[in-house]
N, C-alpha and C positions, 0 to 999 in steps of 0.2 A: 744363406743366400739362395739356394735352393727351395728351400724350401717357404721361403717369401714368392719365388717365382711361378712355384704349383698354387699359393693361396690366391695369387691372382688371377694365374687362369682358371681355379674354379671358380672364381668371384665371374672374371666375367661371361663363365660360359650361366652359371645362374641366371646372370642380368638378359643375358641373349632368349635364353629359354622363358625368360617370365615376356619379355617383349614377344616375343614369337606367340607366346598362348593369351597374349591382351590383344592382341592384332588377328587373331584365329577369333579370339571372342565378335571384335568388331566386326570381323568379315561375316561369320554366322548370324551377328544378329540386321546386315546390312548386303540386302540381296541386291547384283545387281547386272544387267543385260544393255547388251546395242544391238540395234536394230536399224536396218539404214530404209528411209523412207519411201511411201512408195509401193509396198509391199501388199500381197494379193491377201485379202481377209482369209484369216486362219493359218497365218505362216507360222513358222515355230519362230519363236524368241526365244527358251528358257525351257530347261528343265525344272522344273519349281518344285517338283516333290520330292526330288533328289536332295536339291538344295535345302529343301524343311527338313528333311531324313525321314520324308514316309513313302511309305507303298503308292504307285497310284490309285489304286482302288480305296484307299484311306483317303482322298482328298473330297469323296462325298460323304462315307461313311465318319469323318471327325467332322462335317459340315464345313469347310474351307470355301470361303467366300471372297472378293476380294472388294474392297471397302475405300472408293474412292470421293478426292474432296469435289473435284471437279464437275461437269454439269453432263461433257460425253466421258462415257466409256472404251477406253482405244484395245484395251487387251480382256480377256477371257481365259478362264480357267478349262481346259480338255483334264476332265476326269476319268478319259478312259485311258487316254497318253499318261496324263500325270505332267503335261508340258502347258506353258503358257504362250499362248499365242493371241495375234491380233485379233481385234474383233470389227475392226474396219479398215481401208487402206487410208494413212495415215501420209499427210501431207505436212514436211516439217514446216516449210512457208509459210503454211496456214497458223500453225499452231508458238513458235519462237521469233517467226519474221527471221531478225538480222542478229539473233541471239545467237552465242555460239558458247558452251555447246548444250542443246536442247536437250534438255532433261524432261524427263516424266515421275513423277512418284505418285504410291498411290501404296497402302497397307494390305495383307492379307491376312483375314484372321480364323483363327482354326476355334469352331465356335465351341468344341463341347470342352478346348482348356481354357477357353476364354485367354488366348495368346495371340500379340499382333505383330508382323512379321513387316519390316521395312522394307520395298521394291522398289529399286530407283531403274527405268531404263532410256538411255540416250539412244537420240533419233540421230541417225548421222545423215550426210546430207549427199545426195546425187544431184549429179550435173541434168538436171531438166529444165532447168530456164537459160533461154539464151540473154544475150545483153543485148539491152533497146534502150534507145535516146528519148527524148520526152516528145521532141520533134521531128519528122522527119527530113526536115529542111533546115539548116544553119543558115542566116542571113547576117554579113557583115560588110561594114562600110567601113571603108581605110581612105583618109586622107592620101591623099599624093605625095604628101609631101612628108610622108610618113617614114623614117629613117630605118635603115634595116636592123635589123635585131629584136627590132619591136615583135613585144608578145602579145596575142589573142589568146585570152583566156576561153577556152569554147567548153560548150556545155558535156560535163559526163555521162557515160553510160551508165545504166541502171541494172545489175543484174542482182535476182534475189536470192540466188544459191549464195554457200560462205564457203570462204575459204578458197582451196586454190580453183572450188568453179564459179567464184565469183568472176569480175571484170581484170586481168590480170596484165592486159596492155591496148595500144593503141596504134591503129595503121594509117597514112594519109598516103589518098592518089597518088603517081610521079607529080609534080611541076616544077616550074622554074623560078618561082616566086617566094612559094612557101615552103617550108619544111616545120616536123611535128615535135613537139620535146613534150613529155608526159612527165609530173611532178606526181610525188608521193605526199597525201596529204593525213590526218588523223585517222586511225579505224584502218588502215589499210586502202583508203580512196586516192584512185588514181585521177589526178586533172589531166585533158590535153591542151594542153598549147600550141595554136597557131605560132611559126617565128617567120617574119619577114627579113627572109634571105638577099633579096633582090628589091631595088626601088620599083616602085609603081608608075606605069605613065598611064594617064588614063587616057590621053589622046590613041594609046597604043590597043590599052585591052581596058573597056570598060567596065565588064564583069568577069570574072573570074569561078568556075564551077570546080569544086573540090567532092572526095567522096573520103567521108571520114570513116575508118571502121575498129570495132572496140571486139575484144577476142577474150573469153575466158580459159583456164587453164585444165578445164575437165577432160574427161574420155568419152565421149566423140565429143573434141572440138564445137563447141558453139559461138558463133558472132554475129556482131548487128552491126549494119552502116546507115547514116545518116549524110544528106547532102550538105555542100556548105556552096552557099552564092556567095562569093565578097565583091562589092560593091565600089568602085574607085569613087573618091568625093573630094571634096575640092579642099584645100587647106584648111585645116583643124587641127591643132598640132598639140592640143592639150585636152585631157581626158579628165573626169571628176576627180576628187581624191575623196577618203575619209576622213575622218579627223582622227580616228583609230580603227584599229582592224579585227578587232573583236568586241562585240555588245555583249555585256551578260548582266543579268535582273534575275534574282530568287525571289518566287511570292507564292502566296501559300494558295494550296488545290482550293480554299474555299472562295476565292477572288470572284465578284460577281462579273455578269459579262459587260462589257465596252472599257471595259478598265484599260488604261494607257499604260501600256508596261514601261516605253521604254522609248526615246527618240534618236534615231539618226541622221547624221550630219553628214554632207559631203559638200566639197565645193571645186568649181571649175575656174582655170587660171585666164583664162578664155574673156571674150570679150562680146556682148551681144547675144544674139542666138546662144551661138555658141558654149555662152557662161548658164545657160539654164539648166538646170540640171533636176532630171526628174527620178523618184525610189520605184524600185519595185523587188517584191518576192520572188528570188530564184524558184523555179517551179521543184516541189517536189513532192515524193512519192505518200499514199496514205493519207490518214485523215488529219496531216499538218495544216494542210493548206486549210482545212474548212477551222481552225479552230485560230488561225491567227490572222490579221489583214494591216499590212502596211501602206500611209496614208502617201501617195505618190507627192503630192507635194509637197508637207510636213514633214515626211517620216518619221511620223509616232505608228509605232508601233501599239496594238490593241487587240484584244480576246474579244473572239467572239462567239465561244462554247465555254461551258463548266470546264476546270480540271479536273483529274481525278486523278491522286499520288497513286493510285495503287494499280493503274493500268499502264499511266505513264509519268517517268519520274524524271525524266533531262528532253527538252526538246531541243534542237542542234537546227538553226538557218542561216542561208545566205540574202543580205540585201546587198539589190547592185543598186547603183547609180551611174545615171547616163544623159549624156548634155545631149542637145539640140541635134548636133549634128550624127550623134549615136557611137561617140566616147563613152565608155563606162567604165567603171571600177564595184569591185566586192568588198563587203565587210562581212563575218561572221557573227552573228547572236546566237546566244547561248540563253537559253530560259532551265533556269531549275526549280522545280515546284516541290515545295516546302508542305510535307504532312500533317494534318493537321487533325483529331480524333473525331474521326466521324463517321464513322463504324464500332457500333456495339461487338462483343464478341458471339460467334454463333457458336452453337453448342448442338452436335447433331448424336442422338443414341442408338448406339450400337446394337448391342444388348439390351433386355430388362426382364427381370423376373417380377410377375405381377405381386405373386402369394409366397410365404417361406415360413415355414414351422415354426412356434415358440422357442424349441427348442435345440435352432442355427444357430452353431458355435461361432465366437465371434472370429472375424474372416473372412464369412462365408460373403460371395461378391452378388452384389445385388441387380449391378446396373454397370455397362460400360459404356462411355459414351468419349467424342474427341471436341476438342474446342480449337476453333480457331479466331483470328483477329484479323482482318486484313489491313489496319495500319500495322507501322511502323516501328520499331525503338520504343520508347517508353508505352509509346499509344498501343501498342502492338502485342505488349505484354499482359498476362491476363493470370488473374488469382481466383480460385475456384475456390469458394468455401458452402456449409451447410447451414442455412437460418435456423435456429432454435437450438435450442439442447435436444438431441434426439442422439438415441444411441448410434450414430451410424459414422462414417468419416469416410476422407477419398483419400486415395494413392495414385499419387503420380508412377503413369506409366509410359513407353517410348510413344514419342511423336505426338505430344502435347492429347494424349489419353489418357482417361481416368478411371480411375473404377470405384462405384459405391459400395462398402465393404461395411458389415456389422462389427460396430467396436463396443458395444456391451451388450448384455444377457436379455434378451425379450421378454417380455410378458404378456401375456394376449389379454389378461385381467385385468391388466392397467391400461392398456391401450391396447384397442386391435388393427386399428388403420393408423396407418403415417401416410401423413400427403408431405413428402419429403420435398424442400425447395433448395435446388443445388442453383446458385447465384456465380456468374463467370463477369469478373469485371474486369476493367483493364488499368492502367497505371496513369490513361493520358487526364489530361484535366481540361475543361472536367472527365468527369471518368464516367465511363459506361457501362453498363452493365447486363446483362440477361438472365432473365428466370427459365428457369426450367423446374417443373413438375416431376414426381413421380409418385404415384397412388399405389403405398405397398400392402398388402391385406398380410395379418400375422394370422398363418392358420393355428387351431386350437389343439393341443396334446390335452392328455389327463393327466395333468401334474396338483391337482386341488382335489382332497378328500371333502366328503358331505359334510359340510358342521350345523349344529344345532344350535339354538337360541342361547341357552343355559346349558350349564355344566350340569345339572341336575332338575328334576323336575319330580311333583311332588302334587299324585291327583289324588282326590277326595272322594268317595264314594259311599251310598247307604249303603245297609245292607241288605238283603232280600229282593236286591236287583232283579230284572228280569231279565233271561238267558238271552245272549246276543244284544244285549244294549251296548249303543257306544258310549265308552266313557271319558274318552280322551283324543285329540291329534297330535300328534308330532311333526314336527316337519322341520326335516333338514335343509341344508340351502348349498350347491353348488355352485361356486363362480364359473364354470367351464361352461361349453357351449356343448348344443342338437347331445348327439349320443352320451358325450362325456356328463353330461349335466342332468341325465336321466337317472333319477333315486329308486330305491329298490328300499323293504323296510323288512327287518327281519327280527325275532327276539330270540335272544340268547337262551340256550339253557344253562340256569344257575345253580351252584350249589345248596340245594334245600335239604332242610332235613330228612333221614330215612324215610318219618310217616306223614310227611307232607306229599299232594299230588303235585307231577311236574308240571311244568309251565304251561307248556302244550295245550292241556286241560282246564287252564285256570284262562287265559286271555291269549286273546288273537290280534295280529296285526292285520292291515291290509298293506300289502306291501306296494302300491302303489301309491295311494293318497294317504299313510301312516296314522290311519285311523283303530284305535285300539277298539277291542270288543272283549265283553265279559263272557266266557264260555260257561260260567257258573253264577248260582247265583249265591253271594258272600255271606258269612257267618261270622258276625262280630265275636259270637263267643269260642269261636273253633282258630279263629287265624283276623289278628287285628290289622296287619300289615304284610304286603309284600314287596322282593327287591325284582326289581325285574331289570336285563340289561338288553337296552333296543339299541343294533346297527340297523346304520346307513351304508348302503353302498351304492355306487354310481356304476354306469353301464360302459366304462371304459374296458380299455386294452392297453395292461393289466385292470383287473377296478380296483380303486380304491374305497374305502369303506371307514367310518368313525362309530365309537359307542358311545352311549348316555343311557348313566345308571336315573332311574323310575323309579318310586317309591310309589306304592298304593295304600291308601290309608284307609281302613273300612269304618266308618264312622257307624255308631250303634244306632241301632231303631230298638222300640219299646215289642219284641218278639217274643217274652218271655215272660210268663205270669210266675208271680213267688210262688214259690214254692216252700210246702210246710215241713220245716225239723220237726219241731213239738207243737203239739203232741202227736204221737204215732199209733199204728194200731201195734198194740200188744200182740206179742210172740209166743209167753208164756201160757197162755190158758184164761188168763184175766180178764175180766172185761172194759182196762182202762177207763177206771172211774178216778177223776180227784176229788179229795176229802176233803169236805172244810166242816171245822168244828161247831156245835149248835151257839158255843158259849162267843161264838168270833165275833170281835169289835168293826165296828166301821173303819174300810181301809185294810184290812186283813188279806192278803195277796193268798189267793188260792193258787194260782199258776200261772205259766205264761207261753203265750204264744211266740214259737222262735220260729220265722219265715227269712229265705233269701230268697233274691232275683237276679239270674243267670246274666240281667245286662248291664250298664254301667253307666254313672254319673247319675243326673236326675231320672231317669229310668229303672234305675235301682233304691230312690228312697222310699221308701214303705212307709205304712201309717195303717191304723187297726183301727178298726171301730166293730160293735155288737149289730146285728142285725135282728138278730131274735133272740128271745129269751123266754122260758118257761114262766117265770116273775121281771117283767123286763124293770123294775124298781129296785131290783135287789142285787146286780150286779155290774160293775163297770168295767171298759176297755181300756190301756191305757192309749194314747194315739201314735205315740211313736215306740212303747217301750213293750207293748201286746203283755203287758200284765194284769190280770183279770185280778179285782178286789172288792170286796164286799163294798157296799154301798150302805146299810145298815145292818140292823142283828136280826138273826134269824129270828122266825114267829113261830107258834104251834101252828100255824094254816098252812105256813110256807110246807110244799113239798120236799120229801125225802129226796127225790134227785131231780135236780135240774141242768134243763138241754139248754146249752148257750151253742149258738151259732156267731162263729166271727169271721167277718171279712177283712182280708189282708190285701192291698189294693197299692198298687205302684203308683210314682208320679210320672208316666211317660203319659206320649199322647198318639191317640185314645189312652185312657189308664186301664189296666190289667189287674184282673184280681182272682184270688181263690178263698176259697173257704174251709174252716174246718169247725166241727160239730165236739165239743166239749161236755163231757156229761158230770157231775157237779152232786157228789153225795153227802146231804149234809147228818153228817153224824160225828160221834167223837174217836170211836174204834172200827175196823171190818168187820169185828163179830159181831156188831151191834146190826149195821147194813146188811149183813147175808141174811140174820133172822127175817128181820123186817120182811124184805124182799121174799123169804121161803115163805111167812105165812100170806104175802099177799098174791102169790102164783100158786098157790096147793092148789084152790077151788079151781084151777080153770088147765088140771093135768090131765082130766079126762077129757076136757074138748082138745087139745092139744095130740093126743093118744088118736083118738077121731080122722082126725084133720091128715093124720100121717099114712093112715090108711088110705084116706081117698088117695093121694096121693101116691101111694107105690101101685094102685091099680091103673091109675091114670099113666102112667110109666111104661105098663105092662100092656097097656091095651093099645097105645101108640106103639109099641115095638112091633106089635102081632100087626097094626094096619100098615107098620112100614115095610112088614117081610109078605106081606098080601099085594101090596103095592110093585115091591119088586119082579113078585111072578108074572102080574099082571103085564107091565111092562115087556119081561121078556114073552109073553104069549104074543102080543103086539108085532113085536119088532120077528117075533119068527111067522106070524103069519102074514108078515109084508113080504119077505123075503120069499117068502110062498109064492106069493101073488107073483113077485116080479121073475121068477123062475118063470112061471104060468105064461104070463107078457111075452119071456122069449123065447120058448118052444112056439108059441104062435106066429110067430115073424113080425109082430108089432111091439116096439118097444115102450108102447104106452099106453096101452087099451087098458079102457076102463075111462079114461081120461079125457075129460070132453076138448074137442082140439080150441076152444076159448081159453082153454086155460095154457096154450104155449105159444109162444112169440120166435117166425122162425127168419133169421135173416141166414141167406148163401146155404140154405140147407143144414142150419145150426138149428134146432129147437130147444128151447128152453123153458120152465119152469117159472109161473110169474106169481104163483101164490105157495108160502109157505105156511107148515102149521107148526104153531106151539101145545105144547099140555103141559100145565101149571099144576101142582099139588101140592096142598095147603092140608098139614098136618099142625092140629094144635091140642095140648095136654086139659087144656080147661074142659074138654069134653069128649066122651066116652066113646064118641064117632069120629070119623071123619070126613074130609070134603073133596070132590073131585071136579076141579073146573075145567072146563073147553070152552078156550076165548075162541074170537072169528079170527076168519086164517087173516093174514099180513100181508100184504104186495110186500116182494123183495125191490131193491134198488137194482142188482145186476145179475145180469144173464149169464148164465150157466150151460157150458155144451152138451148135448146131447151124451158125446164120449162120457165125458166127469158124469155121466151122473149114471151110467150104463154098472159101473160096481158098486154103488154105492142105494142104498133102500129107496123104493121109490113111494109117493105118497098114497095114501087111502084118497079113496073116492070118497065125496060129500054123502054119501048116505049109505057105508061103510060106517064112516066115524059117528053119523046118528044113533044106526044101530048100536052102536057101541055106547052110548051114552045110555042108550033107555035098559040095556043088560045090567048098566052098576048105578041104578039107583036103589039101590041100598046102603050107598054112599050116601046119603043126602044126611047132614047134622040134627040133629035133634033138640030142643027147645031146652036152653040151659037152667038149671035146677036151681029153685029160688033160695035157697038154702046156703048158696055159694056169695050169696049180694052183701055188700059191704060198702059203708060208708067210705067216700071219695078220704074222707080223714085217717079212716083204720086201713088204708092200701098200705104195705109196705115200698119202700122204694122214693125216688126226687116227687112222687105226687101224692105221700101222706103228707104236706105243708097245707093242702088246698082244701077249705070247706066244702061239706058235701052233706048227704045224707047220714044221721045219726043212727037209722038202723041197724040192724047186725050183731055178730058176738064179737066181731075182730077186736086184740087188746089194744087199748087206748093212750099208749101211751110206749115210748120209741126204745128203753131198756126192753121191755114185753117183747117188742120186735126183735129185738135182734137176739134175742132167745126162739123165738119161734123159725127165726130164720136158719140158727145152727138146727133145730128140729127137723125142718125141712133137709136140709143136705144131710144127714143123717139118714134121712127113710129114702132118699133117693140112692144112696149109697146101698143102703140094704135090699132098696131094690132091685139094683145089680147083683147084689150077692144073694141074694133068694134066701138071707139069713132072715131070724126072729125079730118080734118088734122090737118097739123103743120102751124105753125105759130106764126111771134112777132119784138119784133124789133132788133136792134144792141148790147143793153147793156148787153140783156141775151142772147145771140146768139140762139137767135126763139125761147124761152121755157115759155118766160113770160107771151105770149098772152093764152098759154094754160094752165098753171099750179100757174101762179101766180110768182110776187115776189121772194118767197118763198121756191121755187123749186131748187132743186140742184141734180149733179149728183150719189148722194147717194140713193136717192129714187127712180131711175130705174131701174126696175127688171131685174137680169142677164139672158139675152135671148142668153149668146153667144155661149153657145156648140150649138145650133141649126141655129145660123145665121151665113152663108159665105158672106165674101164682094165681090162681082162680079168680075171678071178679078184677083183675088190676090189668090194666093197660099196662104195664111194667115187667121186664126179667128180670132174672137173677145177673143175669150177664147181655152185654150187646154183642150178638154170637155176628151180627156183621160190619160189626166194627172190626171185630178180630180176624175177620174174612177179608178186608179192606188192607191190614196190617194196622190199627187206630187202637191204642192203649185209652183204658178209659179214662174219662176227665175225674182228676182228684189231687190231692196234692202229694198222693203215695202213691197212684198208679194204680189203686185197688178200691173200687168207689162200692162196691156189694158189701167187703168186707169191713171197712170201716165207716161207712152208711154216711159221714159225718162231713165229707168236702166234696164241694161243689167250685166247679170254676165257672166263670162270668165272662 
């Protein structure tokens, strides 16, 4: 039993506690002050920062405004108090009338929580108006025969204070006649009533003067009097009546005007005069009277303004009626004016944020704005929705406030403006509605990496490019906007082989406009393909960035002439001759030419054809297969060896070819060949023996003019150095020097002619030659400083002198004995008809026997060893070198050696100066005489 009795006093101390913090809740969120009216602008009503719970100084720094529907503003925020006070003196009268009790509201919203805070404050009301009559003068006519007790109903005071300093009673003069009875009627309205106390004589007293006074209940006392004359009149002993005593007609605010609301009736018991009886409208206060008019001899009733529900919703009148002799009676009408939707709902914006990031979590408030309606009930009521699917939605918030809040994830790529239409309509029918705009800009993050066309890309390229050609664009594409949308291009370094070069080296980007550039130029046969991997990135915060793998494909060009396997030049001592037998049938394959071409596909197919041939009837090519084979059988006329030349020639374009020189002995053994060959080179060892001697002198005598040469030079260059010593113990840094020859700007001089000395040593003859070309104009100027340590030039007639001391240099008329047929030249220009004079041998084995002779005596003539000599088998090298000796082991003496009579070296000594291997199909075109490239 107990413990039933604790479970309900905790139960209902719970229930008390949750009511206490629901009604703490309501009071907090429902501010509210009196103020009594009247009041000197700037009076305090209200702690209002108190009541929010913020500092005063927070009421401007959280922007607190106060946010009202109305057209004036009565109160103001003091931001320095933190208090609200009036902002004008504030007349309730003006603002409620006969309303009681006069409210004010109006919202405060604290703008950086976007929070709106409810103010209600009541006007209370002071006694400043007195009560006053409509009239000053009451005028009443009373029959004589008028019984006492009878009431005069007389007109009320008007006072517009409420409450107890409204009209709260009534005073009448002393007399003898009358006395005052005051009736309590609806709303707190007091009637007076005349009552006749006493009969009337009119022969006694024919007017009668009264002072009527009406008194309100305020502090200080106020009252109004008005006079009353009554009037004695002669028998009339009946007054109108009504037929009832209240009129009431409901019709709706849209009624146009002259409309007949409503008719009243009264009738007089009376006879004559008497019985006539005319309407009129008790007078009363405000814009009643212009808005209604009653027909005095009808009484219909009739509008003659608009209504409007929402200003006024009940009007309240009195029609008297009154006969001839000025009997009357009241009736009440009652008009109630029925709402009708005629008012769209307005919609005013609080708030608005124009712009908001893509990436506003949904939530985030975009817009708050309040709506109102000024009908009624259904009309009155109003539903705010959003036209379209658009990520956005509203929440209802206090006092018919909303707010535009993001309800899904933005995209500025999909959309970057919303012209958002918030639509407030109402429930009445028809129904109304209003648009409201709102123009939201989605600003742009970097949430979109750069992407490219293709997943891969796949360019094409010759090869033998020229450096810095473009070969390619890329272009990325960003959806994002201004900075985020700016591409940057960049290439990867990838993993390439050890002895591959890195990227870097091979292709360039531009990283602006992603235009690729070849920084080399490509080698189909060194590298056929590259991977390359190109980022994008974009110029955000962070950036983001995407790759795409590149493939470069070097397509072949025809860069590459074949090149010959077989046949090669011999290693051994040999003179790589092939044998074909005297007895060989037609068709008989002597050998074959084996050529490859370094590039690929049709640029690589080869084909063979003969160019020359010692008997061109005697031997064929084959065209694809380079097998050389008899054509018919040897003759006795046919030569012992013959030279074929065959060109090997690719299918590119242009087509490329090289040649190689095939020498061809027809016999059945080598021993048979060596003899042959020994008796037909005996007779011609002593011009050979000859020929070797000029030549080790011709050797000797050019070394002796190149160490004459040398000295000569250095005596030059030290007696410049002389001179210019000379120049500057004089104080002139350039005497001797005519001043036409220096150009001076700002006190610079310089040097406008230079000189060269050219000298031309050549072995075909036993002299040599000294040339002095004309001096040169230089292109640029040279300071005086630069040129103060460095040798300065000889004067013009210095260097004459100098010319006429070394003509003894001058060449000497070359000895006919040396003249040789353009055909007997060794070298690419024995092919060429020319003169048959001469001893030179005649034929291209002979040659390349006389050519190992020659490198032989040039060799010894470094060594200052014994002549040449030997016998047939080693063609003369054996008696001096041995068995053993081959043309590998003599040293290249051939930039320095000329062959007499022949425009031709042994070697192109400035090819090798150039860094340029010579043209052949083995890199070695002296020693193997036999390939020529095209």
């Amino acid at each position: 039993m107990f413990a039933e009795r604790n479970l309900r006093v905790c139960t209902q101390r719970l229930l008390l506690c949750f009511l206490l913090g629901t009604l703490w809740e309501i009071s907090a969120a429902h501010i509210r002050y009196s103020v009594p009216e009247e009041m000197e602008k700037g009076s305090f009503v209200g702690d209002i920062a108190k009541d929010l719970g913020m500092e005063p100084r927070e009421l401007s720094e959280r922007g607190a405004r106060i946010v009202s529907r109305g057209k004036n503003q009565h109160f103001a925020l003091s931001v320095r108090t933190g208090s609200l006070v009036t902002a004008d003196r504030i007349d309730r009268e003006e603002i409620c009338a006969q309303s009681s009790p006069c409210l004010l509201n109006f919202n405060v919203l604290v703008e950086d929580i976007m929070k709106i805070h409810s103010v209600e404050v009541e006007i209370t009301d002071v006694n400043d108006n007195t009560p006053r009559f409509l009239a000053d003068e009451l005028e009443l006519k009373i029959s004589e025969l008028t019984a006492t007790g009878t009431h005069y109903l007389l007109e009320n005071a008007y006072d517009q204070d409420v409450g107890v300093n409204s009209v709260q009673g009534y005073e009448l003069s002393p007399n003898h006649h009358f006395s005052l009875r005051v009736q309590n009627g609806e709303h707190g309205i007091k009637y007076p009533e005349l009552v006749l106390e006493q009969t009337l004589d009119r022969e006694k007293e024919h007017n009668l003067h009264l002072v009527l006074t009406a008194w309100d209940g305020g502090k200080p006392l106020h009252s109004g009097t008005a006079k009353i004359r009554v009037t004695v009149l002669d028998a009339n002993d009946n007054a109108p009546v009504f037929n009832q005593p209240v009129y009431a007609v409901n019709i709706p605010e849209n009624v146009p005007q002259g409309t007949v609301l409503l008719t009243v009736n009264a009738t007089d018991a009376d006879e004559g005069i008497n019985s006539q009886v005319r309407y009129f409208l008790v007078k009363i206060l405000g814009e009643t009277s212009q808005i209604f008019q009653l027909n005095s001899l009808t009484g219909e009733l009739a509008i003659l303004q608009n209504l409007d529900y929402e200003d006024v919703e009940f009007y309240m009148m009195e029609a008297e009626a009154k006969d001839g002799l000025g009997l009357r009676s009241r009736a009440k009408i009652h008009v109630t004016v029925l709402d009708v939707n005629d008012n769209a709902p307005e919609v005013t914006i609080t708030s608005v944020t124009n712009s908001i990031p893509e990436n506003a979590p949904p939530g985030t408030v975009i817009a708050l704005f309040h709506v109102h309606d000024r009908d009624s009930g259904e009309n009155g009521q109003v539903l705010c929705s959003i036209l379209g699917d658009l990520p956005f939605k509203l929440e209802k918030k206090v006092d018919s406030y909303y707010s535009l809040v993001i309800d899904r994830v933005l995209d500025r790529e999909q959309v970057s403006v919303y012209n958002i239409t918030v639509r407030a309509e109402d429930f009445g029918k028809p129904a109304l509605s209003t648009d409201t705009h709102i123009l939201l800009q989605v600003a742009d993050i970097n949430d979109n990496p750069p992407t490219f066309g293709q997943l891969t890309y796949s360019v094409y390229i010759q090869e033998n490019n020229p450096r810095g050609a473009s070969i390619y664009s890329l272009t990325a594409h960003d959806p994002d906007s201004e900075q985020n949308a700016l591409v940057t291009y960049s290439i990867m370094e990838t993993n390439l082989p050890l002895e591959a070069s890195p990227v870097s080296s091979i292709v360039s980007i531009n990283a602006e406009t992603g235009i690729l550039y070849a920084l080399c130029s490509f080698d189909y046969e060194q590298s056929r393909e590259f991977q390359l991997r190109v980022t994008a990135r974009d110029s955000g915060d962070p950036p983001l960035s995407s790759n795409v793998s590149l493939t470069l494909f070097i397509l072949d060009q025809n860069d590459n002439t074949p090149e010959i396997l077989y046949p090669t030049f011999p290693t051994d001592g040999s003179s790589g001759v092939e044998l074909a037998p005297r007895s060989a049938e037609p068709g008989y394959l002597v050998t074959k030419v084996v050529a490859v071409d370094a590039d690929s596909g049709q640029n690589a197919w080869l084909s063979y054809r003969l160019l020359k041939a010692t008997d061109p009837g005697l031997f064929s090519v084959g065209l694809h297969s380079g097998e050389i084979r008899t054509v018919r059988t040897f003759l006795d006329k046919d030569a012992l060896k013959q030279n074929l030349i065959v060109a090997v020639t690719d299918n590119g374009e242009p087509p490329l070819s090289s040649t190689v020189t095939v020498t061809v002995a027809v016999a059945d053994s080598i021993p048979e060949i060596l003899s042959d060959l020994s008796s037909q080179t005996s007779s011609e060892t002593q011009d050979d023996s000859l020929l070797t001697f000029y030549l080790v002198i011709a050797v000797a005598v050019v070394s002796c003019l190149f160490f004459a040469f040398i000295v000569l030079l250095l005596a030059i260059r030290l007696r410049r150095w002389w001179m210019l010593q000379v120049v500057q113990a004089s104080g002139d840094h350039v005497g001797g020097v005519t001043s036409s020859q220096f150009l001076g700007i700002d006190g610079v001089r310089a040097f406008l002619q230079t000189y060269s000395h050219e000298v031309t040593l050549t072995t075909d003859s036993r002299k040599s030659q000294l040339i002095f070309p004309q001096p040169n104009y230089a292109d640029t100027l040279i300071s005086q400083q630069s040129c103060e340590p460095k040798e300065s030039p000889l004067p013009t007639h210095t260097l004459l002198q100098t010319k006429d001391e070394q003509a003894f240099f001058q060449q000497a008329p070359p000895n006919t004995d040396w003249r040789f047929s353009q055909a007997q030249r060794p070298g690419t220009s024995g092919s060429q008809n020319g003169d048959e004079g001469g001893t030179w041998p005649n034929n291209q084995f002979d040659t390349e026997m006389l050519q190992a002779m020659i490198l032989a005596s040039a060799n010894e003539a470094a060594d200052g060893s014994s002549t040449l000599g030997g016998g047939a088998g080693t063609m003369g090298l054996s008696a001096r070198y041995g068995p053993q000796f081959t043309l590998q082991h003599v040293p290249d003496y051939r930039q320095n050696v000329y062959i007499p009579g022949s425009t031709a070296t042994l070697a192109n000594a400035a090819g090798k100066r150039d860094g340029k291997a010579p043209a052949g199909g083995n890199g070695n075109k002296k020693k193997s005489g036999k390939k020529e490239k095209k």
